[in-house]
C-alpha positions as a Markdown table, in Angstrom:
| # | Residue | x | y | z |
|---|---|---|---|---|
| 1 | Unk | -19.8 | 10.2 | 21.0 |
| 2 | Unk | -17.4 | 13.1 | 20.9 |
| 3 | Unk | -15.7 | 14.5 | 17.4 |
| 4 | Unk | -12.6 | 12.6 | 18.4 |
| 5 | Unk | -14.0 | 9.7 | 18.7 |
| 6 | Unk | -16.1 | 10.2 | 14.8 |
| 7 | Unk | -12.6 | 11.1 | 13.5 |
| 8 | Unk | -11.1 | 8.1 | 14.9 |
| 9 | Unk | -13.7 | 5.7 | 13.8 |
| 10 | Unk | -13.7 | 7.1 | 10.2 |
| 11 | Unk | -9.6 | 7.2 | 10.1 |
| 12 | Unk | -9.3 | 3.5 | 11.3 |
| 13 | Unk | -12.4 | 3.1 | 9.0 |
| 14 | Unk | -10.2 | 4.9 | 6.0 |
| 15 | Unk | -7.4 | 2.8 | 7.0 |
| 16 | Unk | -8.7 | -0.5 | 7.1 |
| 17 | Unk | -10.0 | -0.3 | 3.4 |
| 18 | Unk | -6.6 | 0.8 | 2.3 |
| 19 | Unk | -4.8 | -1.7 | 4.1 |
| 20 | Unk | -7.2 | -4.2 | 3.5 |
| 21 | Unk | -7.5 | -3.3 | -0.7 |
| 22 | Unk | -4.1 | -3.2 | -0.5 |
| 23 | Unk | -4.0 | -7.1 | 0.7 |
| 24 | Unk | -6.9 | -8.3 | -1.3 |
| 25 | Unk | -4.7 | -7.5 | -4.7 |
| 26 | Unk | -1.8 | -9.7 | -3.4 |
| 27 | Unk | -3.9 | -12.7 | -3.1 |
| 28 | Unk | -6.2 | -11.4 | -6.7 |
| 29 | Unk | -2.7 | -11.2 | -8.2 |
| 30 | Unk | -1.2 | -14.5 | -7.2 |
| 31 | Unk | -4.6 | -16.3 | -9.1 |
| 32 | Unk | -4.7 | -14.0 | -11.9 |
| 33 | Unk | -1.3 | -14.8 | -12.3 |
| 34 | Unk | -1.1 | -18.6 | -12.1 |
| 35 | Unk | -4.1 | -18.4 | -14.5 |
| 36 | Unk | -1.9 | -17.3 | -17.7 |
| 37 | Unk | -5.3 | -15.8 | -18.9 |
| 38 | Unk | -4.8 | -12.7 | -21.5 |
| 39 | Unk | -8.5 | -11.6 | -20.2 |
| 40 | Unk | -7.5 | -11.9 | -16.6 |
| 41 | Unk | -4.4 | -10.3 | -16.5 |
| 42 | Unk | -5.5 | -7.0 | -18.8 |
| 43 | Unk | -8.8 | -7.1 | -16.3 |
| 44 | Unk | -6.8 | -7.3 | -13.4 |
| 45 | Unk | -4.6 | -4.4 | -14.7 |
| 46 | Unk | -7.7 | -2.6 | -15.6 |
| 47 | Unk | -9.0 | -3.3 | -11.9 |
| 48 | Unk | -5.4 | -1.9 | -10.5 |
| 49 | Unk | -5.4 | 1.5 | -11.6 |
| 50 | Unk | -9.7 | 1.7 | -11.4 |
| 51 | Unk | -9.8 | 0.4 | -8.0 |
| 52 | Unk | -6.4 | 2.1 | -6.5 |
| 53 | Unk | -7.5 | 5.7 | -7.9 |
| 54 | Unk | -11.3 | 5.3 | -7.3 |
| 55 | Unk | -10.8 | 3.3 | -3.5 |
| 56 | Unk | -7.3 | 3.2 | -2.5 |
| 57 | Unk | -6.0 | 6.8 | -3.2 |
| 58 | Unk | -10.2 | 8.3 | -1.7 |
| 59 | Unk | -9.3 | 6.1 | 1.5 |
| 60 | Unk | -5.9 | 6.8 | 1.8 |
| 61 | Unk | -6.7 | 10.7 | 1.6 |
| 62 | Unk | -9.5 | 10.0 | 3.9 |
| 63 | Unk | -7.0 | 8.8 | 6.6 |
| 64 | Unk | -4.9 | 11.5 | 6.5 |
| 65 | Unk | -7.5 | 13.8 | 6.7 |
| 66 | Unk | -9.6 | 11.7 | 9.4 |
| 67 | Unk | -5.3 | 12.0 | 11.0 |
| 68 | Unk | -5.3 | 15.9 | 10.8 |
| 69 | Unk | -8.1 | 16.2 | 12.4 |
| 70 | Unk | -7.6 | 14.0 | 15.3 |
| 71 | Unk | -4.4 | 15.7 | 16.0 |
| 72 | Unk | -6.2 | 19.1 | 15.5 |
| 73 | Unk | -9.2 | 18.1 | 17.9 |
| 74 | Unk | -6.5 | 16.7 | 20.7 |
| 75 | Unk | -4.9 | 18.0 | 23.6 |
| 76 | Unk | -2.0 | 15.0 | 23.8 |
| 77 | Unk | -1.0 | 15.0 | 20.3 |
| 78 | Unk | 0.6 | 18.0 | 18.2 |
| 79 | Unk | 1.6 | 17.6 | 14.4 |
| 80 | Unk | 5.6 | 17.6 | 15.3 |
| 81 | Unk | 5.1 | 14.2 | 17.7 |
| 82 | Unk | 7.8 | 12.1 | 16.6 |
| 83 | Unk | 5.1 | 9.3 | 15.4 |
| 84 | Unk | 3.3 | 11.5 | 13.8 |
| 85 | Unk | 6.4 | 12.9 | 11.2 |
| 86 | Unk | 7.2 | 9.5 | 11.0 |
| 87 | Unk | 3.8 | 8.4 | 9.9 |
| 88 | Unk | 3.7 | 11.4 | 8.0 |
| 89 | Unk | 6.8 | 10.3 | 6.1 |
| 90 | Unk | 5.6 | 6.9 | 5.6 |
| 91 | Unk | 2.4 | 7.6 | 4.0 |
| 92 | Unk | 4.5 | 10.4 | 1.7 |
| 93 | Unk | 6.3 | 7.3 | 0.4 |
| 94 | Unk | 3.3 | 5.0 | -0.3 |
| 95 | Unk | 0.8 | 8.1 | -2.1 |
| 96 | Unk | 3.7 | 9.0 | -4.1 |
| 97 | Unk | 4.6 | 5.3 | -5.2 |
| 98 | Unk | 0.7 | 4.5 | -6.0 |
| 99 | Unk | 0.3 | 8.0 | -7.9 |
| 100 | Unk | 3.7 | 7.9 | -10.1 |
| 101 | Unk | 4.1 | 4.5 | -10.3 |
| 102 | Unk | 1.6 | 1.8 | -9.5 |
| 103 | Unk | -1.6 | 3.0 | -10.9 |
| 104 | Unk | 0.2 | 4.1 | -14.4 |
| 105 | Unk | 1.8 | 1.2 | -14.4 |
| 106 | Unk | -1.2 | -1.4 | -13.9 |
| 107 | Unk | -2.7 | 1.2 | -17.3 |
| 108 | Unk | 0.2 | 0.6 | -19.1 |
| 109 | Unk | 0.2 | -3.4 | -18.2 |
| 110 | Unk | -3.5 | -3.3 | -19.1 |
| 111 | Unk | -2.7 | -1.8 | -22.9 |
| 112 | Unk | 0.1 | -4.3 | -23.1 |
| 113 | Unk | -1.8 | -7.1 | -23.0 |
| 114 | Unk | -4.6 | -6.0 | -25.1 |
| 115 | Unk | -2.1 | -5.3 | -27.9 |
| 116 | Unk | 0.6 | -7.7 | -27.3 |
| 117 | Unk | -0.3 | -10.6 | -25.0 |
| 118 | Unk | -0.3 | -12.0 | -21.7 |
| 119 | Unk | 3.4 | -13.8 | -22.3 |
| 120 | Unk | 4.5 | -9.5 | -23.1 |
| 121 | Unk | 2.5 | -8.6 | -19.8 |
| 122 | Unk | 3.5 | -11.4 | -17.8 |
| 123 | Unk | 7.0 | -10.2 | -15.9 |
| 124 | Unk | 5.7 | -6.4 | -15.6 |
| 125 | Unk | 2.6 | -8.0 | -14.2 |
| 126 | Unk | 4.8 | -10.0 | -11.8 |
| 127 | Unk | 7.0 | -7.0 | -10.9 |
| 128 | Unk | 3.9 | -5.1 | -10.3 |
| 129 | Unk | 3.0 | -7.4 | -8.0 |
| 130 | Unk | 6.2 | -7.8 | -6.3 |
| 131 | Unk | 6.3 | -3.6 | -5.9 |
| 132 | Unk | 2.9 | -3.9 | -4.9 |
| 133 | Unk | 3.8 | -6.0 | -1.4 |
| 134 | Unk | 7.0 | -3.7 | -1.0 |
| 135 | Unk | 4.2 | -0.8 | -0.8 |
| 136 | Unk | 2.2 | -3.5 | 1.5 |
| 137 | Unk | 5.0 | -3.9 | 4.0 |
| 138 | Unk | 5.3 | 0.0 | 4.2 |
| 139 | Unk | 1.9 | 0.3 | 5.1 |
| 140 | Unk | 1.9 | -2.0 | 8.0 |
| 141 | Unk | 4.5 | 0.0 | 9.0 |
| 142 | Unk | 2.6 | 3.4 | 9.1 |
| 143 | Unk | 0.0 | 0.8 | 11.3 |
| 144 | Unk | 2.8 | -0.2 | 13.4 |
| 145 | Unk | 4.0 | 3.3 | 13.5 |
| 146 | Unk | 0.3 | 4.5 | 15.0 |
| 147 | Unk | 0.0 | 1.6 | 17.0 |
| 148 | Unk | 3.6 | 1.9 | 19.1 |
| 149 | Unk | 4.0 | 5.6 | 18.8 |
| 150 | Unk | 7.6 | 5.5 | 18.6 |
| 151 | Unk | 10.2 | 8.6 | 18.9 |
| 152 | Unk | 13.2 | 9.4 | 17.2 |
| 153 | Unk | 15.0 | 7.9 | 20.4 |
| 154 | Unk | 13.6 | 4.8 | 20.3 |
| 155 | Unk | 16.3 | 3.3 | 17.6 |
| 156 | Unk | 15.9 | -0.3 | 18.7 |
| 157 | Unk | 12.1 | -0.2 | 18.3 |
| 158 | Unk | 12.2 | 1.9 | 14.9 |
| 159 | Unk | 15.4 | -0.6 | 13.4 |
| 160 | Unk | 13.5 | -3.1 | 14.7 |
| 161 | Unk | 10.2 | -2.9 | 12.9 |
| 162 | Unk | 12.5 | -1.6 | 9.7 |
| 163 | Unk | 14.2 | -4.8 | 9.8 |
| 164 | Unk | 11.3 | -6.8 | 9.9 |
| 165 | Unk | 9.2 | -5.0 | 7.3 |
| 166 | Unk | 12.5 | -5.5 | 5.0 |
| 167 | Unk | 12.6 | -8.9 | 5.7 |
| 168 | Unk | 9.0 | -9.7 | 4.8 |
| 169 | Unk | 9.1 | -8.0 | 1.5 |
| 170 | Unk | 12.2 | -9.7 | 0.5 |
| 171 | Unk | 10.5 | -13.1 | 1.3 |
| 172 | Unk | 7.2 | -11.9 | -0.1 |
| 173 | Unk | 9.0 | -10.4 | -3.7 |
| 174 | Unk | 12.1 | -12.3 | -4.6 |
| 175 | Unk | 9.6 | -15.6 | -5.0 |
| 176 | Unk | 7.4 | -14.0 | -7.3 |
| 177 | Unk | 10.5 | -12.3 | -9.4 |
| 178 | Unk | 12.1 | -15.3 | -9.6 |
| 179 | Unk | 9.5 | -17.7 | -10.5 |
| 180 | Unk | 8.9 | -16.2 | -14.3 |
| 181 | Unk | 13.0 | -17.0 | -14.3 |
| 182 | Unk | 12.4 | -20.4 | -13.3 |
């Protein structure tokens, strides 16, 4: 095995627990949420911020780094490869998000329900939720992104995926916004 081919397996490996963390709390959410447990939904906001900052934010570090080196250790790839900028960008948008927003916020959800209830907790808990598949479809991207290898000139391709990412979070959010409204 050669050191590209370690750094390869541990960025895919990185990857695929962020990705994969990332999914599981969709599906936890959905049943903590239909639950209208107090318990549930402070634990789950507990488990948010533990489990994004003690798994999520390691692994997603860990790809990047696992990334820099692969492009350090190859003769094909430079750091200013179109994909690469782009994926780059992409994973700029999601670390940020997680750090500012997501792993505060699922702390601050977690309090509210201690002190104030599940009913106070529920729409921030929902919103949470419907952020947290936005940040979802945005990851898939930075797969599809590493996958295809697009360039800047490649419009149709990069619109494309856009489009569809865009699409699948709106499906994937607006139900869950919408249903405390129902």
């Amino acid at each position: 095995m050669t050191f590209y081919e370690f750094l390869l397996f541990v960025h895919i490996a990185f990857a695929a627990i962020w990705v994969g963390g990332a999914a599981m709390f969709q599906f936890f959410g959905l049943r903590v949420l239909a639950s209208n447990d107090a318990n549930r939904l402070a634990d789950f906001g507990g488990d948010l911020e533990r489990i994004g900052s003690r798994a999520l934010v390691p692994a997603s570090l860990g790809a990047l780094l696992a990334g820099f080196g692969l492009v350090w250790e190859s003769e094909f790839w430079g750091i200013g490869d179109d994909w690469i900028v782009i994926g780059l960008i992409l994973f700029g948008i999601t670390f940020v998000a997680g750090a500012a927003f997501f792993g505060p916020e699922a702390g601050r959800v977690k309090k509210l329900v201690r002190s104030q209830g599940a009913a106070a907790a529920e729409p921030r808990v929902r919103r949470l939720i419907a952020l947290t598949r936005i940040d979802l479809m945005v990851l898939f991207l930075i797969i599809f992104d590493m996958s295809v290898k697009p360039s800047f000139d490649d419009v149709g391709t990069l619109l494309g995926a856009l489009a569809v990412a865009a699409a699948l979070a709106a499906l994937l959010t607006v139900p869950t916004l919408r249903a405390r409204s129902a």
